[in-house]
N, C-alpha and C positions, 0 to 999 in steps of 0.2 A: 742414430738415424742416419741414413743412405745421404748420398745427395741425390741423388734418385727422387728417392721418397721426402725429401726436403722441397726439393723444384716440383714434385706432382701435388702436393699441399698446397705451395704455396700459389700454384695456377689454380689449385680447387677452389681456394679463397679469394685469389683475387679477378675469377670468373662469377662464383658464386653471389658474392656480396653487393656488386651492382645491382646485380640483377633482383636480390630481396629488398636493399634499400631505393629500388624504381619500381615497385610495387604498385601498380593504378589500383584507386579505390573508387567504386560508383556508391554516392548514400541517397538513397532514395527516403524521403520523410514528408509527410503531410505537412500543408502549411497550416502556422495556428490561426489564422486568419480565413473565413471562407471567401472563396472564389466569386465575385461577382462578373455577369455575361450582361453584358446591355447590344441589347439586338433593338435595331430599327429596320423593320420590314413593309416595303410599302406595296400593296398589291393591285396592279395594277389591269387585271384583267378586266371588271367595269368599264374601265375608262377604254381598253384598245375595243372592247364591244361598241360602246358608243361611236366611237370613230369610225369605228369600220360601217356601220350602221345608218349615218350619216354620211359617208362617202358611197354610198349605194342609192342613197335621196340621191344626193348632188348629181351623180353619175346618170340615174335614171331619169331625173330634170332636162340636163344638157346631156344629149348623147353624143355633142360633138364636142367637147369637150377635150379628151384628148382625140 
């Protein structure tokens, strides 16, 4: 063997080899446990009707108000 072909090996490998042993892995797997979501949703639409409702008494009461 050359040294030629001696040096262009030994760049093949030692270009090569980094680069398969930095090999990124993504492992995607279900967990064996299921997922629990705790949702607290509080709705408040009722109550801004009330208010608003109420501020239309108040308003129509005192019109001098503001």
């Amino acid at each position: 063997m050359s040294y030629r072909k001696l040096c262009a090996v030994l760049a093949t490998v030692s270009i090569t080899f980094p680069l398969i042993a930095c090999e990124p892995r993504v492992k995607v797997e279900a967990p064996d446990k299921p997922i629990v979501i705790n949702l607290n949703v509080k709705i408040e639409h009722e109550v801004r009707v009330r208010v608003e409702k109420d501020l239309d008494k108040a308003l129509s009461s005192n019109p001098a108000l503001f």
